[in-house]
mmCIF file of the C-alpha atoms, coordinates in Angstrom:
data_MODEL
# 
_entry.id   MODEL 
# 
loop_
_atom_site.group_PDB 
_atom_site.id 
_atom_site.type_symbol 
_atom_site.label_atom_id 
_atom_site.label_alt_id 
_atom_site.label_comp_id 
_atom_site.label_asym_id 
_atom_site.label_entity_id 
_atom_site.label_seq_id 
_atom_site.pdbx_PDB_ins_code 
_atom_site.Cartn_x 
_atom_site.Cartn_y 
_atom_site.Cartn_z 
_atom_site.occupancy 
_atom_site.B_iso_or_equiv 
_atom_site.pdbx_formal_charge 
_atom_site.auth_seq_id 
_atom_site.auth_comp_id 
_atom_site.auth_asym_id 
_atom_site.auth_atom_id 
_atom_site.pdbx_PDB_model_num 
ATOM 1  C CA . UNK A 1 1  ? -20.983 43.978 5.386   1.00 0.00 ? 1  UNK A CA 1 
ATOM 2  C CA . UNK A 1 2  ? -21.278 42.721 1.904   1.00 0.00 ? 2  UNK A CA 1 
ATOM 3  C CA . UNK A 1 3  ? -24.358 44.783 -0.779  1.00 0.00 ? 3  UNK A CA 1 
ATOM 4  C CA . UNK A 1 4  ? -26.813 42.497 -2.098  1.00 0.00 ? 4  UNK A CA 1 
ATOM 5  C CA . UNK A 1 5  ? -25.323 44.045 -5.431  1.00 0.00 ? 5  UNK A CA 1 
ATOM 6  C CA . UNK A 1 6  ? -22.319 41.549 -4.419  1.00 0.00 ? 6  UNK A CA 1 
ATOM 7  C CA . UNK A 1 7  ? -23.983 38.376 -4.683  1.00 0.00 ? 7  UNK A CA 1 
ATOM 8  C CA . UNK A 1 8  ? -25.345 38.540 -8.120  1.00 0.00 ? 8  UNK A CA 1 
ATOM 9  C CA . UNK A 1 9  ? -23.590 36.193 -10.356 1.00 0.00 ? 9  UNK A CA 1 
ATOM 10 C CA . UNK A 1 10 ? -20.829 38.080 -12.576 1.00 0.00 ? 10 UNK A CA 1 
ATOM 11 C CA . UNK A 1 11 ? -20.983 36.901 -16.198 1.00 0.00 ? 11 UNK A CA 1 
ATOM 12 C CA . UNK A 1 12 ? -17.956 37.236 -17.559 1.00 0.00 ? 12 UNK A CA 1 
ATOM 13 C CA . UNK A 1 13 ? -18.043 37.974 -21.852 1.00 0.00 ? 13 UNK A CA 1 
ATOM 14 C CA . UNK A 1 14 ? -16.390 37.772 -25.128 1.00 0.00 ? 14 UNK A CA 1 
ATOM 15 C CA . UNK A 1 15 ? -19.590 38.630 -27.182 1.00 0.00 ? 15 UNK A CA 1 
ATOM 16 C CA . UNK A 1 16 ? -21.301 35.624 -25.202 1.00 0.00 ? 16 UNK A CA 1 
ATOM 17 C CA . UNK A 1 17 ? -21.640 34.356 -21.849 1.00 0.00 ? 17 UNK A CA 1 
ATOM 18 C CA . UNK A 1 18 ? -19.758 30.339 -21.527 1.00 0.00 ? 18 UNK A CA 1 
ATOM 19 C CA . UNK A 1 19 ? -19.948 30.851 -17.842 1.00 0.00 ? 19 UNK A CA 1 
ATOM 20 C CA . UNK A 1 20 ? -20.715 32.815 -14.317 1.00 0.00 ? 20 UNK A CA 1 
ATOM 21 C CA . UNK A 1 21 ? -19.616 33.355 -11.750 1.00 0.00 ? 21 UNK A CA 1 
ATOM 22 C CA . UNK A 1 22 ? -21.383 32.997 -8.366  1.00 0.00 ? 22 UNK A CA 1 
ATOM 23 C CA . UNK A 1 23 ? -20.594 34.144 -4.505  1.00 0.00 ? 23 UNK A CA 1 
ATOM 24 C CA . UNK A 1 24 ? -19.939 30.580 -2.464  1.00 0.00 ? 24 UNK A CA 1 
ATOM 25 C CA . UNK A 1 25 ? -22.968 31.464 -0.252  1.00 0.00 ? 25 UNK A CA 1 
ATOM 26 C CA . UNK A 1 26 ? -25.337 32.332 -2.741  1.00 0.00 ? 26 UNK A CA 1 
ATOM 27 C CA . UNK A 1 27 ? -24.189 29.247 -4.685  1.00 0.00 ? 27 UNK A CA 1 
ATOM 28 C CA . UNK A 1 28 ? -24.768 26.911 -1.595  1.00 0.00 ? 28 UNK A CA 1 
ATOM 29 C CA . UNK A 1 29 ? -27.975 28.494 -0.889  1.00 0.00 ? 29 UNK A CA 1 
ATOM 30 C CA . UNK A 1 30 ? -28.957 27.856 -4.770  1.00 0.00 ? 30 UNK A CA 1 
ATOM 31 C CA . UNK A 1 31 ? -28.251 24.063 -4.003  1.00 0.00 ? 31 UNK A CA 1 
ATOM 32 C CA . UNK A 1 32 ? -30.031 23.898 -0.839  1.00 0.00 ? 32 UNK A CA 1 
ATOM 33 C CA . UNK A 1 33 ? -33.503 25.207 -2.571  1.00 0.00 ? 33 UNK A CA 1 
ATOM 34 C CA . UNK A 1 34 ? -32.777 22.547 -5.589  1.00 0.00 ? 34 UNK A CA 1 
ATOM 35 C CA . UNK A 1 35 ? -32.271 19.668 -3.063  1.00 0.00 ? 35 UNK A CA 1 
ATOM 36 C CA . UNK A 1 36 ? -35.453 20.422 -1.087  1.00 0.00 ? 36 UNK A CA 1 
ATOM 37 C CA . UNK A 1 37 ? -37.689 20.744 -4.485  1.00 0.00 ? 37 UNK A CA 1 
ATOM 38 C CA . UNK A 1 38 ? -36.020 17.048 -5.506  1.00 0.00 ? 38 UNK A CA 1 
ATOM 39 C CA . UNK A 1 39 ? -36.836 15.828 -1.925  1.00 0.00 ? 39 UNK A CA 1 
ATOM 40 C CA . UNK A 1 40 ? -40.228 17.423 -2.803  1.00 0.00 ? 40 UNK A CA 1 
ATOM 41 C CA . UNK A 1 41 ? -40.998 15.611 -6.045  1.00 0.00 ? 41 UNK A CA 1 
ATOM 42 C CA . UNK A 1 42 ? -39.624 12.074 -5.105  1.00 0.00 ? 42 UNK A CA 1 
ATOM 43 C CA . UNK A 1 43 ? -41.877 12.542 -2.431  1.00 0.00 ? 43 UNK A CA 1 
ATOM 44 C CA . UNK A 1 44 ? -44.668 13.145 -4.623  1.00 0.00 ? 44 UNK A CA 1 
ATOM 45 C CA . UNK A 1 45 ? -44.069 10.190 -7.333  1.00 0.00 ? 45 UNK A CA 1 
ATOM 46 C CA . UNK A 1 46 ? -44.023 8.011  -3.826  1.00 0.00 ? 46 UNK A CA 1 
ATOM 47 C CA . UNK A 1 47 ? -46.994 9.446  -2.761  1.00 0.00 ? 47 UNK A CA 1 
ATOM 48 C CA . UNK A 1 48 ? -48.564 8.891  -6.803  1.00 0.00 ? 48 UNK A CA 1 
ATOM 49 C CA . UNK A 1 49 ? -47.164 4.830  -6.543  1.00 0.00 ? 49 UNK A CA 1 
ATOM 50 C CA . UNK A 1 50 ? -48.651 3.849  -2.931  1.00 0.00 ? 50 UNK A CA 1 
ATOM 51 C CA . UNK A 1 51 ? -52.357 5.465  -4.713  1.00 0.00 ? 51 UNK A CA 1 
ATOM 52 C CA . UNK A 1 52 ? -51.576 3.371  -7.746  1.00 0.00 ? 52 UNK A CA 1 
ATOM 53 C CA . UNK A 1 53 ? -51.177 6.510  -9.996  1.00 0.00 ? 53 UNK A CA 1 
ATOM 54 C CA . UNK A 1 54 ? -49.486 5.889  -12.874 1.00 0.00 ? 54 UNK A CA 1 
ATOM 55 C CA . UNK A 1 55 ? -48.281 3.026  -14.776 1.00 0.00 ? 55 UNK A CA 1 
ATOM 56 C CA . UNK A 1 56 ? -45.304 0.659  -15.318 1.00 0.00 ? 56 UNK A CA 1 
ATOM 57 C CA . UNK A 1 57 ? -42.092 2.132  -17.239 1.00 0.00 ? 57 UNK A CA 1 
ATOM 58 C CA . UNK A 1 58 ? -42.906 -0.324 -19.991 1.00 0.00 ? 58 UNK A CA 1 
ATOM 59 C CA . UNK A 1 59 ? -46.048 0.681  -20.712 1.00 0.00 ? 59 UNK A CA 1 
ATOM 60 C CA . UNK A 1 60 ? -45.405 4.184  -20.688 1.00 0.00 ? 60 UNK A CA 1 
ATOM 61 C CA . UNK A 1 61 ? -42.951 4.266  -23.758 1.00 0.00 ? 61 UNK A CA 1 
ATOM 62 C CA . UNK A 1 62 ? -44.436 1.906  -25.376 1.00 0.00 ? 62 UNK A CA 1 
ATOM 63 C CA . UNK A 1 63 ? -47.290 4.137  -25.812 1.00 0.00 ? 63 UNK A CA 1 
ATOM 64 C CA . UNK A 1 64 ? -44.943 7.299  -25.974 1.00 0.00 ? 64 UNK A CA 1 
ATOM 65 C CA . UNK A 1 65 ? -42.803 5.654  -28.998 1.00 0.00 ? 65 UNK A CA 1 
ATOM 66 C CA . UNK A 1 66 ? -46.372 4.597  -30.795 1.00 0.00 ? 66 UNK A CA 1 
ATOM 67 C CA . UNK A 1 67 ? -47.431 8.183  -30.462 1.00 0.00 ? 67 UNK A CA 1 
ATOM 68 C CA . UNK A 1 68 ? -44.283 9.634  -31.727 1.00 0.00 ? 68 UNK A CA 1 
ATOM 69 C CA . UNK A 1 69 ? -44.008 6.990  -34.792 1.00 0.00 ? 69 UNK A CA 1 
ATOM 70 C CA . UNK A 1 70 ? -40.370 5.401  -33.039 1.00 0.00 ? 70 UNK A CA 1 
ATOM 71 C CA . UNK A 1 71 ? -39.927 2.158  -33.968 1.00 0.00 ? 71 UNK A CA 1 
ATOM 72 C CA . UNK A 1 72 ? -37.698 -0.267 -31.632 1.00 0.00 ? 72 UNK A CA 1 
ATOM 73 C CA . UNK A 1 73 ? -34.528 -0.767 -32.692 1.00 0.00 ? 73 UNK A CA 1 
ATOM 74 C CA . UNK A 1 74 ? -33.298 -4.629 -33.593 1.00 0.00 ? 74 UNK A CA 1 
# 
C-alpha cells in the first residue's frame, strides 16, 4: 500500500524548479478534475448565450482595445 507522502509531486532542483514530477494516478486524477471544471464553464457561457448574456466577439474588443488605447493595426 502506497503513503499519501508518495503521491506528492517530486520537484527535482538545481537552485530552481524547470519541472515535477507526478505519480501517473495522481496525474490522471489532476486531469479528470480540469476536464469536468472545462465541461463546467462551456456549460455556463452556453447557458449565458441562450439568455442573451453577453455580446458579439467584435464588439467586445473593440471596446477592450478603446479602453486600453490599442490601435488596429493596417
Amino acid at each position: 500500500m502506497s503513503d499519501e507522502k508518495d503521491k506528492l509531486p517530486v520537484i527535482p532542483t538545481n537552485g530552481e524548479a524547470e519541472f515535477a514530477v507526478q505519480d501517473t494516478e495522481s496525474y490522471q486524477d489532476l486531469l479528470a478534475k480540469d476536464r469536468v471544471e472545462t465541461i463546467e464553464e462551456i456549460k455556463r457561457g452556453l447557458e449565458s448565450v441562450k439568455r442573451q448574456r453577453g455580446k458579439p466577439a467584435t464588439a467586445f474588443f473593440r471596446e477592450f482595445f478603446a479602453e486600453k488605447g490599442i490601435t488596429e493595426r493596417e
